[in-house]
C-alpha positions in Angstrom: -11.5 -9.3 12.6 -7.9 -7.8 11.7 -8.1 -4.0 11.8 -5.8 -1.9 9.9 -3.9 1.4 9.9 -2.6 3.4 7.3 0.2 6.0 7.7 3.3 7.7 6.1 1.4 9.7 3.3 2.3 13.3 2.4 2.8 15.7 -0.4 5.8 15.8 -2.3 7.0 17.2 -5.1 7.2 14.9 -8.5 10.1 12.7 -8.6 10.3 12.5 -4.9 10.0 9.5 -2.6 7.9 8.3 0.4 7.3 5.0 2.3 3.9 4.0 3.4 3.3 1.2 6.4 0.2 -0.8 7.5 -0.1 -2.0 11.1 -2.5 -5.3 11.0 -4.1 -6.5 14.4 -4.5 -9.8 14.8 -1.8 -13.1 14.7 -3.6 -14.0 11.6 -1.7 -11.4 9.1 1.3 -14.0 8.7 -1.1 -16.5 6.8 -2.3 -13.8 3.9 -1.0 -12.2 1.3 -0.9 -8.7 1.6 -1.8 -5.9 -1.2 -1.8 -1.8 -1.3 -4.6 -0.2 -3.0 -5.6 3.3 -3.9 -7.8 5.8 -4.8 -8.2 8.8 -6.6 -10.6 11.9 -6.7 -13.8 10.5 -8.5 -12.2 7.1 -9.1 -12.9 3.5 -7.9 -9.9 1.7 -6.1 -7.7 0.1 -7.7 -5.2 -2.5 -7.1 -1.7 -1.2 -6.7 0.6 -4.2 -5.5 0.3 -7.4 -3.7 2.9 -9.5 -1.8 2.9 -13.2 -0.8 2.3 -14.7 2.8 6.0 -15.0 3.1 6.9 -11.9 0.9 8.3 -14.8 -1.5 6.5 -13.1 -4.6 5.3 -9.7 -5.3 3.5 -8.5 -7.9 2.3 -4.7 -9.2 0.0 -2.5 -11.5 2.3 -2.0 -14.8 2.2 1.9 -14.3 4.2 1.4 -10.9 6.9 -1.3 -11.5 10.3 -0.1 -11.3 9.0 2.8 -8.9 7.2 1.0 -6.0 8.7 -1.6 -3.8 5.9 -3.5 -1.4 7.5 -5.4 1.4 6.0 -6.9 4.6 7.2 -7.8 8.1 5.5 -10.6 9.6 7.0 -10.5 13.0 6.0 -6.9 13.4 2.1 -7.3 11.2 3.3 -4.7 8.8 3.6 -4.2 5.2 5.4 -1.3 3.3 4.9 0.0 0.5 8.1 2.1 -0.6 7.2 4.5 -3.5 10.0 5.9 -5.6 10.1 8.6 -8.5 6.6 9.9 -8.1 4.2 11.0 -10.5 1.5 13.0 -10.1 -0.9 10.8 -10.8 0.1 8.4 -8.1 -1.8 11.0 -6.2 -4.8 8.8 -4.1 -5.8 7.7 -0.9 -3.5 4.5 0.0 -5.2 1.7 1.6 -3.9 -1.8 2.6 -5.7 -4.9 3.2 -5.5 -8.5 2.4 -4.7 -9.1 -1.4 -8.4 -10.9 -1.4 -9.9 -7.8 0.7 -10.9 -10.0 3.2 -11.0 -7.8 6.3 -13.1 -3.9 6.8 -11.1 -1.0 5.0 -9.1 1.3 7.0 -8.7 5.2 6.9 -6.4 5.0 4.8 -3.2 7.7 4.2 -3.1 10.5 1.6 -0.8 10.9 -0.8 0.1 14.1 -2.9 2.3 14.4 -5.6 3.0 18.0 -7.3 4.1 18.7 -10.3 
């Protein structure tokens, strides 16, 4: 079982940037693709972006393109998610996991945005 841990949330003020990573145990993260989810106060998760086995394709919720960048480093078991111009309703709790949510949910890593 690959476990997974969240980090680089924050709060920052609308129109600013942060960077989120996921650590995956395990030597099978190089064979899935690799997806960032989230979710908000009295909302269900919802898909935010996905990226191939080989980070060959990525692919993202239409209110995010242009502004997010998801990446992933296979030698390391990590993917990013770099999150640019920030709106307050990116506001959530960010959560990785394989694109086909194979594996157990991890803590995940809050994100704030103010307006």
């Amino acid at each position: 079982q690959v476990q997974l841990v969240e980090s680089g949330g924050g709060l920052v003020q609308a129109g600013g940037s942060l960077n989120l990573s996921c650590s995956a145990s395990g030597r099978t993260f190089s064979t899935y693709s690799m997806a960032w989810f989230r979710q908000a106060p009295g909302k269900e998760r919802e898909f935010v972006a996905a990226v191939g086995w080989n980070g060959a394709y990525t692919y993202y919720k239409n209110s995010v393109k242009g502004r997010f960048t998801i990446s992933r480093d296979n030698a390391k078991n990590t993917v990013y998610l770099q999150m640019n111009s920030l709106k307050p309703e990116d506001t959530a709790v960010y959560y990785c996991n394989s694109e086909t949510t194979n594996w157990s949910w991890g803590q995940g890593t809050q994100v704030t945005v103010s307006s």
